[in-house]
N, C-alpha and C positions, 0 to 999 in steps of 0.2 A: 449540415446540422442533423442529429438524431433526434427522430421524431419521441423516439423513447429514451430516458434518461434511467442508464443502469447503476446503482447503487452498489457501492463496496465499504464493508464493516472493517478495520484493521482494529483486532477483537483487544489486542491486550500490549502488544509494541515488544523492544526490546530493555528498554531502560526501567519502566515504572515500576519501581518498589510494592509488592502485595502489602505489604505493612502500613503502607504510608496511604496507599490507594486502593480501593479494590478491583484490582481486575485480576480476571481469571485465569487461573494456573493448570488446575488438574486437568484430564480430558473431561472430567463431566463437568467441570466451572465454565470448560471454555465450550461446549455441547450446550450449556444451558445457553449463555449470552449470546450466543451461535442464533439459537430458537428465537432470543427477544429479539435479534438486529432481522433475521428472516423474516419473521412474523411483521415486522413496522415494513417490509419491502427491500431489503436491503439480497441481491441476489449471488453475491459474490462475499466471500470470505475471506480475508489476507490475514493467514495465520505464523504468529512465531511461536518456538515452542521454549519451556523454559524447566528447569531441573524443579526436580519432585522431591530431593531431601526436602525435610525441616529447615526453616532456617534458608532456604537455596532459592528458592522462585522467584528470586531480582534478577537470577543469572540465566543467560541463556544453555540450551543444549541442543545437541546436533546429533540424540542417538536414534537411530533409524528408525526401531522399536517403537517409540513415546511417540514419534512424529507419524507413524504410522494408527496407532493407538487414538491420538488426538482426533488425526483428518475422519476419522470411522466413527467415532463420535457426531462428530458434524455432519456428517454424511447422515449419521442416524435420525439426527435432529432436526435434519433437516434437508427432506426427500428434494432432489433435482439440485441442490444451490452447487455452483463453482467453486471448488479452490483456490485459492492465491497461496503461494509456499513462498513465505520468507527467504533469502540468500543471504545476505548481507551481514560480512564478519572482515574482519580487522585481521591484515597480511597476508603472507603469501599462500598458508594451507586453506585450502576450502575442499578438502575431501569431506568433511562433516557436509556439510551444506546438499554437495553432488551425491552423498549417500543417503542423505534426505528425498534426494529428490528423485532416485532411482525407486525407494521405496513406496514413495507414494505417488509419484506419478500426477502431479495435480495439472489442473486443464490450464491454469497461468502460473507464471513463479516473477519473483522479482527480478529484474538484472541491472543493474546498479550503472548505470553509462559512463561516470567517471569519477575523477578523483574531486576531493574535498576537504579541506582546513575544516575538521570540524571544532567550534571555535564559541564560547559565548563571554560575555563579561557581567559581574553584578554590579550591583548598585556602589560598591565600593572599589570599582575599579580594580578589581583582581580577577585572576581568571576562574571559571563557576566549575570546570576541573580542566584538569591539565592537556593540556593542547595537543589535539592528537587528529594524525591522517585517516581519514576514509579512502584509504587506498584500492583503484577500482582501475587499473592498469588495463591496455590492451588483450596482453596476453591472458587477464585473468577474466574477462566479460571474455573473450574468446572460450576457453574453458566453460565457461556455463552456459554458451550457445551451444556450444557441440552436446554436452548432456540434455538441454530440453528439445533440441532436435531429436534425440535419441528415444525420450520417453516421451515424444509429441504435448509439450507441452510451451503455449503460447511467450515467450517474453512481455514482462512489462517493464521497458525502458524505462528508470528511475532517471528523473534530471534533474539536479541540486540548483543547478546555474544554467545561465543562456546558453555560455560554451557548450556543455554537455547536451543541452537540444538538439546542437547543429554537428556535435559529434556522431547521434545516432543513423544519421543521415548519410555519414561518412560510413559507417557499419555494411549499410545496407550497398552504399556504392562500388565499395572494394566485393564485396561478395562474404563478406562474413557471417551476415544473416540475409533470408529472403524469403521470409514468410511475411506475413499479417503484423504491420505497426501499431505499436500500444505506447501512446507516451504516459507518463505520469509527473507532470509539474508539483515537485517537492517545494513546497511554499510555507516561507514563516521559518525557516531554519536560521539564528542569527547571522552564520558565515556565508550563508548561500542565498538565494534570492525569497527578498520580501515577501510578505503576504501580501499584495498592494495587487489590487482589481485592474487596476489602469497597467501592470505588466499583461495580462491576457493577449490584446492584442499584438503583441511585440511575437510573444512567443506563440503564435497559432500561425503567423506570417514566416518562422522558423523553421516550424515542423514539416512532414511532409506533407502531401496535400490529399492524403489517402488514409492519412492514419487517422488511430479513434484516439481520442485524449481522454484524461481527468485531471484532476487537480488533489495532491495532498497538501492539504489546510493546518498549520502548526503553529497552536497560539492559545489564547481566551477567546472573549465575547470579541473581537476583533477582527476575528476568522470570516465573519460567517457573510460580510458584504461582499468577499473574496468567492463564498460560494455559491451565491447568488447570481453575482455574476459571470460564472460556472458554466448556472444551469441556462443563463440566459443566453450565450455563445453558443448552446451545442454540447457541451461538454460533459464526461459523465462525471459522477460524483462520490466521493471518497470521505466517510470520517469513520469514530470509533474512539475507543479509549488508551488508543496508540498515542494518536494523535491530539485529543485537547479533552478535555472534562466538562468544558462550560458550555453552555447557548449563549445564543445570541444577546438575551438579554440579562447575563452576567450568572445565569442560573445555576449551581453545579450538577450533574448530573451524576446517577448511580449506576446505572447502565450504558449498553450502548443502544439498545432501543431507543431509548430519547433521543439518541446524537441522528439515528437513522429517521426516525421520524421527523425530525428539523430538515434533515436533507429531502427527503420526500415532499415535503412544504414548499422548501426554496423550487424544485421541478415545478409543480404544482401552479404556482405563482409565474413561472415561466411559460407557463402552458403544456408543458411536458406529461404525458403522463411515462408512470415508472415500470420498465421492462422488468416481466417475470423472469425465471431461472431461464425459462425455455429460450423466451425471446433472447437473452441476454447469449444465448451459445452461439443461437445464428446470428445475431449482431458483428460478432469476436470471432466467428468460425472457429469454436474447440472440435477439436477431433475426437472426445471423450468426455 
């Protein structure tokens, strides 16, 4: 268990509508909410970047530029905090992504461990959009090992499902990677695994027995016994306006400083106290 619990802000996602929600679009929207989730303790920033027409900022973008533009912002806003650089895009091209990540070079990226029916249903039993793969093949997490090996920058194992836990495992055993384990438990996806506390220990007895964990939380007010339970394993801790809008006690939130402040509470409660930027590099060993 870590005695310090490191705090990651996922500032604005990839789906959520600026029109309909407010999260931050431009480099200085996403510099500001950067400063509020930094400021409440939150030491790491898992950013995606999103187009700058009028009209555009539902949609993501992959241009080198912006993405460059964005992380310097944040960097400005916020002296010493980590990177996290988004990966995650739908088939076979991922040169956007690898040219992202040449250019900014951030100390962790995402790398997606496997495939995924990404899949929900509504209240009238139809589907909530059309049924589509999170395709995350061998060959193409192979491709974005060799680039963050390149620009030294940490993987964070994304894992939708159990399977995918024990596939990273397989990664490190063939010799495809063999740095420093990062898992991140995607939880609360409808087609992937539950938000449900009592899966923790399944999947900490999966992982490997060196690596550092967190948990991505995807839900409402129902999230948050999930992250409590979290903090209480060891684990570090992950929200933001990617992932849920509300508190625990049904509250919506405008920021992501409130979501980071809740997370700092659940540590708190745990007995944790919350690693600064500093601590959080030699926790993770970034090379940068």
């Amino acid at each position: 268990m870590s005695d310090k619990a490191v705090i990651t802000c996922a500032l604005t996602g990839v789906l959520t509508d600026p029109v309909q929600h407010s999260v931050p679009v431009t480099p200085a929207e996403m510099a500001r909410e950067a400063k509020a989730a930094f400021d409440a303790g939150a030491a790491i920033m898992h950013v995606h970047f999103r187009q700058q027409a009028p009209g555009k900022g539902h949609l993501p973008s992959w241009d080198p530029e912006l993405a460059a533009a964005v992380m310097q912002a944040i960097r400005d806003a916020c002296p010493g905090v980590i990177l996290n650089e988004t990966t995650g895009t739908l088939g076979p091209d991922i040169s956007g992504p690898l040219a992202c990540l040449r250019a900014v070079k951030p100390e962790i990226a995402a790398c997606n461990a496997g495939s995924l029916n990404y899949l929900k249903v509504k209240a009238d039993n139809t589907w909530a959009w059309p049924p589509m793969l999170f395709d995350n093949a061998v060959e193409k997490v192979q491709d974005y090992l060799d680039v963050m090996k390149q620009v030294e920058t940490i993987p964070e194992f994304e894992c939708f499902d159990v399977g995918i836990v024990r596939c990273v495992g397989m990664y490190r055993q063939i010799g495809m990677y063999s740095g420093p384990l990062e898992y991140n438990f995607v939880m609360g996806v409808a087609s992937g695994m539950p938000a449900d506390p009592e899966l923790l220990p399944i999947l900490l007895k999966l992982k490997a027995p060196d690596a550092h964990w967190q948990v991505t939380a995807i839900g409402r007010a129902e999230i948050w016994p999930l992250h409590q339970r979290c903090a209480d394993l060891g684990g570090h801790l992950r929200s933001g306006l990617e992932d849920t809008f509300y508190l625990g006690d049904g509250t919506k939130v405008t920021s992501n400083g409130q979501l980071v402040e809740a997370l700092a509470a659940c540590a708190r409660k745990a007995g944790r106290e919350i690693a600064t930027p500093a601590e959080a590099r030699k926790i993770f060993g970034t090379k940068h």
